[in-house]
DRENDO-405617 format. One line per 8 residues: their letters; for each residue x, y, z negated of C-alpha. Coordinates in pm, 1 decimal, always signed. Each point is the difference from the previous one (the first is absolute). Layout:
% DRENDO-405617
a> X/Y/Z; ...
END
This chain:
% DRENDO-405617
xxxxxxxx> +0.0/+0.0/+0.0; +97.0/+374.7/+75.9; -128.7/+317.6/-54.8; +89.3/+279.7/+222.0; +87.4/+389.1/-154.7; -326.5/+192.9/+26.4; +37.6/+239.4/+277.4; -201.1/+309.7/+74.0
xxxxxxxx> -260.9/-64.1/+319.1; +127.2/+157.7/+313.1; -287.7/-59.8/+257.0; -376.8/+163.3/-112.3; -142.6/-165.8/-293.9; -302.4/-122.1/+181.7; +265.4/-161.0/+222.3; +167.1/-206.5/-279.1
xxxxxxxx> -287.8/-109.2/-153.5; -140.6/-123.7/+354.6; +331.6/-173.8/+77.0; +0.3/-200.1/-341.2; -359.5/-79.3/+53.6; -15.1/-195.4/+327.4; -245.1/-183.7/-3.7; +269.7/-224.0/+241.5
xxxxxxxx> +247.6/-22.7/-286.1; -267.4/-35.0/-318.7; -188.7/-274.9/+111.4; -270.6/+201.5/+135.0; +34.7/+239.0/-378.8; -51.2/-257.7/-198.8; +318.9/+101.9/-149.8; -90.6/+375.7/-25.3
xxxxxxxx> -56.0/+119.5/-352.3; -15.7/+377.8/-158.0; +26.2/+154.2/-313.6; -187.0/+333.4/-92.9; -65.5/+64.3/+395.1; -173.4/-243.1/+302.6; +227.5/-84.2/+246.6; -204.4/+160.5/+262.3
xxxxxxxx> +18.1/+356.6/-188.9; +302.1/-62.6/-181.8; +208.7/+302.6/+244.3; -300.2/+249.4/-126.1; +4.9/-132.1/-360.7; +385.8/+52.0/+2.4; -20.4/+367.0/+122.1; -328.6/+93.7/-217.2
xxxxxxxx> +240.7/-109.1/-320.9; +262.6/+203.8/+112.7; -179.9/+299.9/+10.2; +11.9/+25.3/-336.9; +341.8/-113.9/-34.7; +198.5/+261.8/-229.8; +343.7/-152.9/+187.9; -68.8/-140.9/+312.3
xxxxxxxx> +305.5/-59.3/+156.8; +55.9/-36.2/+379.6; -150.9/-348.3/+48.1; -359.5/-136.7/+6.6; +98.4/-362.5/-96.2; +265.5/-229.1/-54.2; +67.3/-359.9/+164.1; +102.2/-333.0/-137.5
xxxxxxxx> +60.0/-327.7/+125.8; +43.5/-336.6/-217.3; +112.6/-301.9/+230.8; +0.4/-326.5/-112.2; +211.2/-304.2/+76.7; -159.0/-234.4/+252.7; -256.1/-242.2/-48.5; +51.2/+39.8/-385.7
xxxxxxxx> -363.0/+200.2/-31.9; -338.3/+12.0/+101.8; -171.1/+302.4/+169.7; -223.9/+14.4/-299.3; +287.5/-6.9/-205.0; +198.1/+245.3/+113.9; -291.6/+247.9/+17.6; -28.7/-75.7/-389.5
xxxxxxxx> +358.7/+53.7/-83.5; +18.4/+305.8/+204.8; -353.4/+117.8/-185.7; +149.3/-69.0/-368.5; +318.8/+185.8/+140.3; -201.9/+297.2/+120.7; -195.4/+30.3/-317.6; +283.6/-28.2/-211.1
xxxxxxxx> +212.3/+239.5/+148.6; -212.9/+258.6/+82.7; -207.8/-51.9/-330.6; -343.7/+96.5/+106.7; +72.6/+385.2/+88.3; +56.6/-20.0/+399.2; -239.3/-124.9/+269.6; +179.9/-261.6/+200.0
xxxxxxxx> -96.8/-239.6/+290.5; +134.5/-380.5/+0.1; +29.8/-257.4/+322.8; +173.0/-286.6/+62.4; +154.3/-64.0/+308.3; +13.2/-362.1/+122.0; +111.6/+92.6/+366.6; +360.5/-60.1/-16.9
xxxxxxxx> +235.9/-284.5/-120.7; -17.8/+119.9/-341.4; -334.5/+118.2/-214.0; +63.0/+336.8/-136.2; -225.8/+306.0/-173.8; +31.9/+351.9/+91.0; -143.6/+257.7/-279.6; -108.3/+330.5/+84.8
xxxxxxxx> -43.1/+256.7/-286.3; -81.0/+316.3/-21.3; +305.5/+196.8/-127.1; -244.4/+187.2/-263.9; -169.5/-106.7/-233.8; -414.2/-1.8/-71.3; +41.6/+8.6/-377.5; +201.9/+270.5/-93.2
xxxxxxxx> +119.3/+152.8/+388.0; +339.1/-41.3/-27.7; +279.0/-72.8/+229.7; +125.3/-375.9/+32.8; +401.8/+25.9/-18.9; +184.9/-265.1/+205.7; +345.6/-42.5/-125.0; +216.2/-286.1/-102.8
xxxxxxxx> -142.1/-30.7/-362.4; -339.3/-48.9/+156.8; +130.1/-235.9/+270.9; +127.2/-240.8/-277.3; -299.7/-16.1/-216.9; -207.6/-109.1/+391.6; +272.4/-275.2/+27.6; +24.1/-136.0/-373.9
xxxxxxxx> -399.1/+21.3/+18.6; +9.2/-218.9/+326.3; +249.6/-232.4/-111.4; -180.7/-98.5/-310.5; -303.6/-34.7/+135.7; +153.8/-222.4/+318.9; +176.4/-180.0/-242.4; -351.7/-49.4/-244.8
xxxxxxxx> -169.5/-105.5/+332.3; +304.9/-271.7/+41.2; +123.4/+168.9/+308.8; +432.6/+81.9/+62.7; +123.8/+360.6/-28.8; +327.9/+164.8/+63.4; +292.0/-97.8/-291.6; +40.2/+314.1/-168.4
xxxxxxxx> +396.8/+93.6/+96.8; +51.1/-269.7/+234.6; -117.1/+234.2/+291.1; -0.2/+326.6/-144.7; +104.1/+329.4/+137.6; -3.5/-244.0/+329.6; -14.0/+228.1/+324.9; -159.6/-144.5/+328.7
xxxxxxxx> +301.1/-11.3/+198.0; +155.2/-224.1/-288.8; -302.1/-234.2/-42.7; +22.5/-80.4/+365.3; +368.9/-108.2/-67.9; -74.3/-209.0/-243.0; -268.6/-175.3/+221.2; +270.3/+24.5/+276.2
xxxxxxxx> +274.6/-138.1/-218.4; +261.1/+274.1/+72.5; -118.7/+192.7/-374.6; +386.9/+116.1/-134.1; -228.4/-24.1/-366.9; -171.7/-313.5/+79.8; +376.3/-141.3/+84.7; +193.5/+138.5/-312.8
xxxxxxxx> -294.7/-145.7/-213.8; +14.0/-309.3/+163.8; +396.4/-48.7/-83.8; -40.5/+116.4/-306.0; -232.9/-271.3/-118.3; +228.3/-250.3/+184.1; +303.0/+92.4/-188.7; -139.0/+16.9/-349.1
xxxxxxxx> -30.0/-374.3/-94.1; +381.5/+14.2/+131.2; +90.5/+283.4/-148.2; +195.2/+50.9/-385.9; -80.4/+336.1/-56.1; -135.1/+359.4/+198.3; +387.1/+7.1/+61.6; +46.2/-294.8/+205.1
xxxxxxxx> -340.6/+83.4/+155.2; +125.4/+268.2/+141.0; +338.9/-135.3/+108.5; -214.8/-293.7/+218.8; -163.8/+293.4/+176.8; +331.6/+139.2/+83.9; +102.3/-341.4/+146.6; -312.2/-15.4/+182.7
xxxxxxxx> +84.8/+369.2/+177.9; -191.3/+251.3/-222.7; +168.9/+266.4/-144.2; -84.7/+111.3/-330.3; -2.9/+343.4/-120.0; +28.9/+97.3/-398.8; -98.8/+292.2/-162.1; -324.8/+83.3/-240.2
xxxxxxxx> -172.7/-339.7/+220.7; +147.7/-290.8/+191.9; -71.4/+20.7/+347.3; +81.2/-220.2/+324.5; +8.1/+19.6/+354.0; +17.0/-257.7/+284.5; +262.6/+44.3/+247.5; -243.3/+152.5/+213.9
xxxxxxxx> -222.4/+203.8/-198.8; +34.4/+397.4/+20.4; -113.0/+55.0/-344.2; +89.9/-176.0/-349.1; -253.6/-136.0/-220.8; -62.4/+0.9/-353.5; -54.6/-345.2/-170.5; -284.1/+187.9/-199.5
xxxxxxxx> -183.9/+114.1/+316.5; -40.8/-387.3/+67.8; -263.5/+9.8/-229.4; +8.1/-95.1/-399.2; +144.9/-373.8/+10.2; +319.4/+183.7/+152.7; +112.2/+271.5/-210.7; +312.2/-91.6/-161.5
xxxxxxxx> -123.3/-88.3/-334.5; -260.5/-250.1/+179.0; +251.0/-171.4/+216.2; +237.2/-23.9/-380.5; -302.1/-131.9/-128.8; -73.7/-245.4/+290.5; +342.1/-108.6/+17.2; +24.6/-84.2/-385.6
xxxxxxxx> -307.6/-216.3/+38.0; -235.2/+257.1/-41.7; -372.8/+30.5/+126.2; -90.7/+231.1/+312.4; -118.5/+345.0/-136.0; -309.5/-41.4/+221.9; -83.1/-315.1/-105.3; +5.3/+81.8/-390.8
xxxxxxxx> -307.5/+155.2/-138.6; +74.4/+318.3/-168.4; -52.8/-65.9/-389.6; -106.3/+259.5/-250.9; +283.4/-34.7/-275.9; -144.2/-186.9/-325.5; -307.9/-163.0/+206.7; -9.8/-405.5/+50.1
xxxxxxxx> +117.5/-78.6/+313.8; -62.1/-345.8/+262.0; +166.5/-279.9/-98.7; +275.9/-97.9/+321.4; -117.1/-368.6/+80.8; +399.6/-116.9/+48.7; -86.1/-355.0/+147.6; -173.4/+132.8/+295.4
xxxxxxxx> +195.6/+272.2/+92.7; +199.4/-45.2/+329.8; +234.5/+295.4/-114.4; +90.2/-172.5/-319.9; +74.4/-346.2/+169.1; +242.4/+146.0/+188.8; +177.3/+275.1/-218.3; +133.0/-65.6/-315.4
xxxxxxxx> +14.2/+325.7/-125.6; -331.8/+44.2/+57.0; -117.8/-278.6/-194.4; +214.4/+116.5/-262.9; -184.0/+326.9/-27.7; -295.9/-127.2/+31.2; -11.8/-213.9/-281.2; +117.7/+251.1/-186.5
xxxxxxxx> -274.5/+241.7/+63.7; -239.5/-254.7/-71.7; +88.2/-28.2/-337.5; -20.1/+382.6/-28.3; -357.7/-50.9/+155.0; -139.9/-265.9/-185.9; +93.3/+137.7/-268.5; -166.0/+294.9/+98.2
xxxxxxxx> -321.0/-144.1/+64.8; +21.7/-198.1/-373.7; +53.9/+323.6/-153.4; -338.0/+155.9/+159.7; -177.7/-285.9/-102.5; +133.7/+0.6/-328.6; -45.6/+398.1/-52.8; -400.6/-33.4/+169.2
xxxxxxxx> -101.6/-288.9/-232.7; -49.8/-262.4/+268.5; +104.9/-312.8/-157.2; -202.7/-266.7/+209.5; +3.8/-68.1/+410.8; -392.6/+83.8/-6.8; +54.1/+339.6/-205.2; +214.5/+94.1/+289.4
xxxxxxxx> -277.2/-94.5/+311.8; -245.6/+153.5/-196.2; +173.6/+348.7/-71.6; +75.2/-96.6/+394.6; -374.0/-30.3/+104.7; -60.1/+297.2/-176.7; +208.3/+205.0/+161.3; -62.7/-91.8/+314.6
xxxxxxxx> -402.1/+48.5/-76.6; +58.7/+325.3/-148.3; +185.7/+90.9/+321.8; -269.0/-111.5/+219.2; -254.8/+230.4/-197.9; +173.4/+285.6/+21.0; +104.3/-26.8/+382.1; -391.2/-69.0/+20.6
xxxxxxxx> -65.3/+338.1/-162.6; +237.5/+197.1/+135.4; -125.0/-77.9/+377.3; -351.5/+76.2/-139.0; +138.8/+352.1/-63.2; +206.7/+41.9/+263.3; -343.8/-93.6/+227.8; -202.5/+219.2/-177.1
xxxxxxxx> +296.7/+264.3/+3.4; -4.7/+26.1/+381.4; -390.6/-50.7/+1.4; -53.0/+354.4/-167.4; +286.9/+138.8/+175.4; -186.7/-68.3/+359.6; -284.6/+80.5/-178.1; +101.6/+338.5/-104.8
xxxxxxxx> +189.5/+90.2/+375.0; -354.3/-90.7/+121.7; -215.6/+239.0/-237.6; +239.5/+271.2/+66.6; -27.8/-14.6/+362.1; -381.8/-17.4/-61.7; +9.5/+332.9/-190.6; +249.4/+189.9/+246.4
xxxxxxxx> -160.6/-107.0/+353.9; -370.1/+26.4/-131.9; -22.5/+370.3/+73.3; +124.5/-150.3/+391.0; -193.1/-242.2/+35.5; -332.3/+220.2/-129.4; +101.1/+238.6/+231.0; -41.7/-287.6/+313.8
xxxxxxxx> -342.8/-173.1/-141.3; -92.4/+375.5/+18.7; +157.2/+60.9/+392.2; -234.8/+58.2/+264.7; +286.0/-141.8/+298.4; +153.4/-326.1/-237.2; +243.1/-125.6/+292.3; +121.3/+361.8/+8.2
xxxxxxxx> +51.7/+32.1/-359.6; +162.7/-395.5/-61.7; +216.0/+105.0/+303.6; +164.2/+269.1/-245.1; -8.7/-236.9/-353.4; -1.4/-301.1/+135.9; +278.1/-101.1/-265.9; -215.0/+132.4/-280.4
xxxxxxxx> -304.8/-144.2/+106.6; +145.3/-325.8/+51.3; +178.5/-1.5/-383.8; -368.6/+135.7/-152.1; -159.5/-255.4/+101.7; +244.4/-315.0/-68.9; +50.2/+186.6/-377.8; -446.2/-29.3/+9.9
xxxxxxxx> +13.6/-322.3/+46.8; +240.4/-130.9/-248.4; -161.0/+252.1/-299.5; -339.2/-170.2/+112.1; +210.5/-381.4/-34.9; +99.2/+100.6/-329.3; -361.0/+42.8/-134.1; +21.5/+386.8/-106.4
xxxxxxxx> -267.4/+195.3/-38.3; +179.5/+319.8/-113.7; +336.0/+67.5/+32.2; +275.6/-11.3/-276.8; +184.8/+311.6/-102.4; +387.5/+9.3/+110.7; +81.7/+61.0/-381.5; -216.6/-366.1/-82.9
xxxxxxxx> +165.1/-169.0/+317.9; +377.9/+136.0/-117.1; -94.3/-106.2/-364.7; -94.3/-341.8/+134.0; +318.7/-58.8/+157.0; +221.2/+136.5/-274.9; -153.1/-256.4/-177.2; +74.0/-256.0/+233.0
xxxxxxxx> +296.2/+89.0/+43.9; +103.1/-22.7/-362.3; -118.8/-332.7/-58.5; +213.1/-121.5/+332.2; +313.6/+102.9/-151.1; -78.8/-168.2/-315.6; -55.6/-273.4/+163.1; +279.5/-18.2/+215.8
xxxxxxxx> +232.5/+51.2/-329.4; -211.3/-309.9/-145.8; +101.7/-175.5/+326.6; +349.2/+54.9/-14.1; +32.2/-106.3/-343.1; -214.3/-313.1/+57.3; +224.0/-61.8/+302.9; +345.3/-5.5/-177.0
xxxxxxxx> -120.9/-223.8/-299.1; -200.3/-256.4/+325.3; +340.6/+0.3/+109.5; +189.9/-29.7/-293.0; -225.8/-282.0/-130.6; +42.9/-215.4/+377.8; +326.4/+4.9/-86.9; -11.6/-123.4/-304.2
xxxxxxxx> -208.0/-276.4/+63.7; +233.4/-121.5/+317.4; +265.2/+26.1/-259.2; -127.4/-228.9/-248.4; -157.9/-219.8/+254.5; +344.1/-46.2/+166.2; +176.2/-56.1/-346.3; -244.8/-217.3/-116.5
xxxxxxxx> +28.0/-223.5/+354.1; +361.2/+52.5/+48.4; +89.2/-156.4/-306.8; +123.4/-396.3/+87.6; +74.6/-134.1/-352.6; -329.6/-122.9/-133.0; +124.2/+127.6/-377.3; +110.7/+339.6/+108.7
xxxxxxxx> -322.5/+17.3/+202.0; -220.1/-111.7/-292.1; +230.7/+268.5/-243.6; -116.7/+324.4/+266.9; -366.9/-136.6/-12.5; -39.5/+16.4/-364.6; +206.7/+346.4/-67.1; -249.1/+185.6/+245.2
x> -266.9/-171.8/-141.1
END
């Protein structure tokens, strides 16, 4: 999966949104979905929102696409992911129109949004902070729906021109990474590392970083710009028998952390060292994880799955909730655009009941009339008889809005004892099983229960 930069729309908006909503590309637009705006209006909706806009900036909407690896997802799928994405990103404030394209080799979304927002009318920024919270965003959600993603640091900073070396094989990076990793096993230390690259034709350059360049290459390159298994401390590490840095979960210092299950691991059949360190992390972490149990009171196996059942419950609750309020959240939001257009474009569209030539007079507000009457219909949907004040609709979402980031605190919280707890239970189930003398088996059985 890969998610392009947003980029500004060049062509008209009605343009862009007609492009990404072929019927020839959406299955006929059954992959066409909206958000505050129909597709059919959305170009209007856009420019009626910016009207208002305190900072509009210079572009009506922004573009993004989210491709997806081959045959790994379903049409329906990918319009899901990509809906999740939009909603999460944008967070209910900007009108937005989704499709799915199933046309090419590849399915992929595009997501047009207006580049100001309905709730509070102002400006979307694009810059690299917001770039990187799209991309985490997509990644976890590809990687919730089971899906691949790009390696963080295996292909970053990657330019097009060296992605198609790679594919090509002629990459000078692809290369140096590729000898490095053949001359660790082989190698005693970062010293004689480098020395086998020498013998192999690269010259190395010393300063504040190592770099290396091929006989042929114009430019040297840094062992760090290889990406994080490469830095000098990593390829130390890897030599010694240490892990990949990309392969290691990050652990917060004092938490219980995965047992390593020694007897299956490829990398500690063949490397000594590694087995050696290892094992001796595993004592550090099972003694870790009887600690926590310990400190927490859990002295059975069925005290710990049921403080693990009701975790897990207590996260599904409040995941439960807070979609409720993110739901109703965006359902008072729309509502609210909706009444306001009502009250502004009333005075219009009284104006054109009251016209003696109509055609002449929707020739002029066609816009307006068109907006009126969709913002009618959706009041009337909603049941009201009388409309809310703006002070009771802005109250109603404060309040909303409070209890969401409650509840997203409550989340997190839940989130990092869920995973603290799976952890601990793989830990005990793994000492409990990996234990082969029947006596010393029986011994860890009774002291945990």
């Amino acid at each position: 999966m890969a998610v392009t930069k947003t980029h500004p729309i060049k062509s008209t908006l009605k343009a862009a949104i007609d492009y990404i909503c072929n019927p020839d590309k959406t299955d006929g637009k059954l992959l066409v979905s909206s958000f505050g705006c129909a597709a059919e209006t959305a170009d209007i909706e856009f420019e009626w929102t910016r009207r208002y806009s305190i900072d509009k900036g210079t572009h009506l909407g922004r573009h993004l696409i989210q491709a997806f690896e081959p045959g790994e997802v379903s049409p329906e799928e990918a319009h899901e992911i990509g809906l999740q994405l939009a909603k999460e990103i944008l967070g209910g404030k900007y009108e937005f129109v989704l499709t799915t394209h199933i046309d090419k080799g590849h399915i992929h979304n595009h997501l047009i949004f207006n580049a100001v927002s309905f709730t509070d009318h102002k400006h979307y920024h694009s810059n690299k902070r917001s770039y990187h919270e799209i991309r985490r965003t997509s990644d976890r959600l590809c990687r919730e729906h089971g899906l691949s993603v790009i390696v963080p640091g295996r292909d970053k900073g990657k330019s097009y021109i060296e992605h198609q070396a790679v594919q090509n094989g002629t990459s000078y990076k692809a290369k140096l990474k590729a000898a490095i990793n053949r001359l660790i096993p082989v190698s005693s230390s970062l010293e004689d590392l480098l020395a086998r690259l020498q013998r192999e034709g690269y010259e190395i350059k010393r300063g504040k970083y190592i770099s290396a360049r091929a006989l042929d290459q114009e430019r040297f390159t840094r062992l760090k710009a290889l990406g994080a298994d490469y830095t000098e401390e990593a390829v130390a590490t890897r030599i010694a028998g240490g892990p990949r840095p990309s392969r290691q979960p990050r652990q917060r210092r004092g938490k219980v952390s995965l047992l390593i299950d020694i007897q299956n691991n490829i990398k500690a059949q063949q490397s000594a060292g590694y087995q050696r360190w290892a094992t001796i992390e595993n004592l550090k972490r099972a003694a870790a994880t009887m600690n926590f149990l310990t400190e927490h009171g859990i002295g059975s196996y069925e005290k710990l799955v049921e403080r693990c059942d009701a975790i897990a419950a207590a996260s599904i609750h409040t995941r439960e909730s807070l979609r409720d309020t993110e739901q109703q959240i965006a359902d008072l939001a729309i509502l609210r655009k909706q009444i306001d257009t009502y009250r502004k474009l009333k005075p219009v569209y009284d104006r054109y009941k009251a016209s003696k030539d109509k055609e002449k007079f929707l020739r002029g507000f066609e816009s307006e009339i068109i907006l009126f009457e969709a913002a009618a219909r959706d009041i009337k949907k909603a049941g009201l008889t009388k409309l809310p004040s703006s002070e009771k609709l802005k109250a109603g979402l404060d309040g909303l809005s409070a209890r969401k980031t409650a509840l997203q605190a409550e989340l997190r919280k839940i989130q990092r004892e869920e995973k603290e707890y799976d952890t601990l239970h793989q830990n005990v189930d793994i000492l409990i099983t990996g234990l082969t003398e029947p006596k010393r088996a029986k011994q860890y059985t009774q002291n945990i229960e």
